[in-house]
ChimeraX commands (.cxc) that place a marker at each C-alpha (Angstrom):
marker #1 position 144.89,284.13,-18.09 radius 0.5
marker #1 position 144.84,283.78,-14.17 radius 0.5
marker #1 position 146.44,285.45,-11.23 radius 0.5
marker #1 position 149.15,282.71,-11.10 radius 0.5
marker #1 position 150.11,283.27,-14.81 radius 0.5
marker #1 position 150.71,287.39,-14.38 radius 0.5
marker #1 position 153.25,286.37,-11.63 radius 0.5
marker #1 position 151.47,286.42,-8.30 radius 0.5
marker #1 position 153.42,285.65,-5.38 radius 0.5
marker #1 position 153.19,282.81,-2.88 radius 0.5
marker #1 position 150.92,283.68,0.01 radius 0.5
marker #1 position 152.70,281.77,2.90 radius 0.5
marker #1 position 154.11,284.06,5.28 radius 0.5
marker #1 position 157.48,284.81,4.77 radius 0.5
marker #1 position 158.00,283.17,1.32 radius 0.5
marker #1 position 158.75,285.54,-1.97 radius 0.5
marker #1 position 158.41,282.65,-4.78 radius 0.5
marker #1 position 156.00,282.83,-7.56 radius 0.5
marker #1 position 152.59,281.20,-7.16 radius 0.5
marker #1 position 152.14,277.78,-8.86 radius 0.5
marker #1 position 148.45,276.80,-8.02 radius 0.5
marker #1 position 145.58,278.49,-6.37 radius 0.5
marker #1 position 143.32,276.14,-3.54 radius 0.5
marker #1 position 140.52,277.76,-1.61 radius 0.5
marker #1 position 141.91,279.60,1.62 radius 0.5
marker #1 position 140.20,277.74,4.48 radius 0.5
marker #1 position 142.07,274.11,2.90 radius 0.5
marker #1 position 145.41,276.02,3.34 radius 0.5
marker #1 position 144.77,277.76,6.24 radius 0.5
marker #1 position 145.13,274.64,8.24 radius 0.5
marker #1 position 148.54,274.16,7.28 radius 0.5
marker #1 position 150.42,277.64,7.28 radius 0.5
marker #1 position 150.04,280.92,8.29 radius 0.5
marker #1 position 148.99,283.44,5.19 radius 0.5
marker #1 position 149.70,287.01,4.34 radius 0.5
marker #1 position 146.11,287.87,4.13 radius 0.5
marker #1 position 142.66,286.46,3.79 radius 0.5
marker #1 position 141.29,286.38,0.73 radius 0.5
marker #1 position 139.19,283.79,-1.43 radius 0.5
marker #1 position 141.74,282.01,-2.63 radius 0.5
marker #1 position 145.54,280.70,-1.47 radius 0.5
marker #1 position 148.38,280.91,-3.84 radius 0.5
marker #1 position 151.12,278.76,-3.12 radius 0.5
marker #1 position 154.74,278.59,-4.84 radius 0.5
marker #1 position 156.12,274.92,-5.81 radius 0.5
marker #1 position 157.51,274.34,-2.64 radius 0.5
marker #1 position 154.65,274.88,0.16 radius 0.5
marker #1 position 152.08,273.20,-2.77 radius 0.5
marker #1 position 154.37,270.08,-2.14 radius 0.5
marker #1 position 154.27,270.06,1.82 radius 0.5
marker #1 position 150.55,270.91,1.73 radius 0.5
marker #1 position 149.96,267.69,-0.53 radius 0.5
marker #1 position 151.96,265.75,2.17 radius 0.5
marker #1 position 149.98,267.25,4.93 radius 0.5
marker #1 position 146.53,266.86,4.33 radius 0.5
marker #1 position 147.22,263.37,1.78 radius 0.5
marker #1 position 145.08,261.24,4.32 radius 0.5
marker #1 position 142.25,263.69,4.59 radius 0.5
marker #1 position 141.74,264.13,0.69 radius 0.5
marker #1 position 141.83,260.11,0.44 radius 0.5
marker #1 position 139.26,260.07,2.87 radius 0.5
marker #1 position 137.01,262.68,0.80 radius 0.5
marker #1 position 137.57,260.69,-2.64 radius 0.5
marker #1 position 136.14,257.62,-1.25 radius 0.5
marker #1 position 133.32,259.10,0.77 radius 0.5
marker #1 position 131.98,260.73,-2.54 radius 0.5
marker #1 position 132.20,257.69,-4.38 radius 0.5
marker link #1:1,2 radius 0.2
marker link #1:2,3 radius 0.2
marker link #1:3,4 radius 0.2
marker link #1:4,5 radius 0.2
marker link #1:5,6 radius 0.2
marker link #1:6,7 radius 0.2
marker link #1:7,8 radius 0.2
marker link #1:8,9 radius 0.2
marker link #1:9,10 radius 0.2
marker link #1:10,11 radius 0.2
marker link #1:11,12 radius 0.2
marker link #1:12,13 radius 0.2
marker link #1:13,14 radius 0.2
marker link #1:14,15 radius 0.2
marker link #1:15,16 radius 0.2
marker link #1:16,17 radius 0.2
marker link #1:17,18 radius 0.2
marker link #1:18,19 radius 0.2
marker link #1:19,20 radius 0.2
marker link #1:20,21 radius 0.2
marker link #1:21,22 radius 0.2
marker link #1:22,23 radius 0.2
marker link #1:23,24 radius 0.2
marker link #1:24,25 radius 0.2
marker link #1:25,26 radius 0.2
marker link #1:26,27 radius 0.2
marker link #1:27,28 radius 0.2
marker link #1:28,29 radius 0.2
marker link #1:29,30 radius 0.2
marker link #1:30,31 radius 0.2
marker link #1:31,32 radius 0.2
marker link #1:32,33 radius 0.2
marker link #1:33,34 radius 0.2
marker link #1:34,35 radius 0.2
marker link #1:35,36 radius 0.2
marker link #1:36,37 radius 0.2
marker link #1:37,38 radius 0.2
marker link #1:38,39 radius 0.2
marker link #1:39,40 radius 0.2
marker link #1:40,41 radius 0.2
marker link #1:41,42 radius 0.2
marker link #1:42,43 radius 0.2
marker link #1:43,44 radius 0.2
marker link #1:44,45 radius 0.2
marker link #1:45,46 radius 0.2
marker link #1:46,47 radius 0.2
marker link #1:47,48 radius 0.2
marker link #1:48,49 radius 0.2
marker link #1:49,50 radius 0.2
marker link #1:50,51 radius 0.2
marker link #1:51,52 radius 0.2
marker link #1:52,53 radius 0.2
marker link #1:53,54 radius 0.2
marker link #1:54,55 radius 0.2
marker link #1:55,56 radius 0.2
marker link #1:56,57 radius 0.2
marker link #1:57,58 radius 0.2
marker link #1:58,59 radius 0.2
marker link #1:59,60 radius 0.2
marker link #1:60,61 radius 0.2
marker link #1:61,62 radius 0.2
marker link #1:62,63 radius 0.2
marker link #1:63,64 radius 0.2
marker link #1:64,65 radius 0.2
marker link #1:65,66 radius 0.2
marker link #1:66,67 radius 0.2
view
């Protein structure tokens, strides 16, 4: 059992959701501004979604440079 299963909140600034997935802080950082730095970056539903649409070039780019 995680941190996002006990009910963590979201760690974008301002938000009060519950977490939905965890990504390493310095991917999310880009993006938004977070509560505090940690390891990790929870993000509710929500921010997870806009974060996808944000950086969907850049993680294309990655796939196909490891392959």
């Amino acid at each position: 059992m995680g941190r996002v299963d006990k009910g963590l909140k979201c760690s974008v600034e301002s938000c009060k959701e519950d977490a939905l997935r965890s990504l390493s802080y310095d991917k999310v950082s880009n993006i938004f501004k977070l509560i505090k730095k940690h390891r990790r970056a929870y993000l509710c539903r929500r921010h997870y979604k806009e974060w996808k649409k944000a950086t969907k070039s850049n993680r294309e780019l990655e796939r196909l440079r490891f392959s």
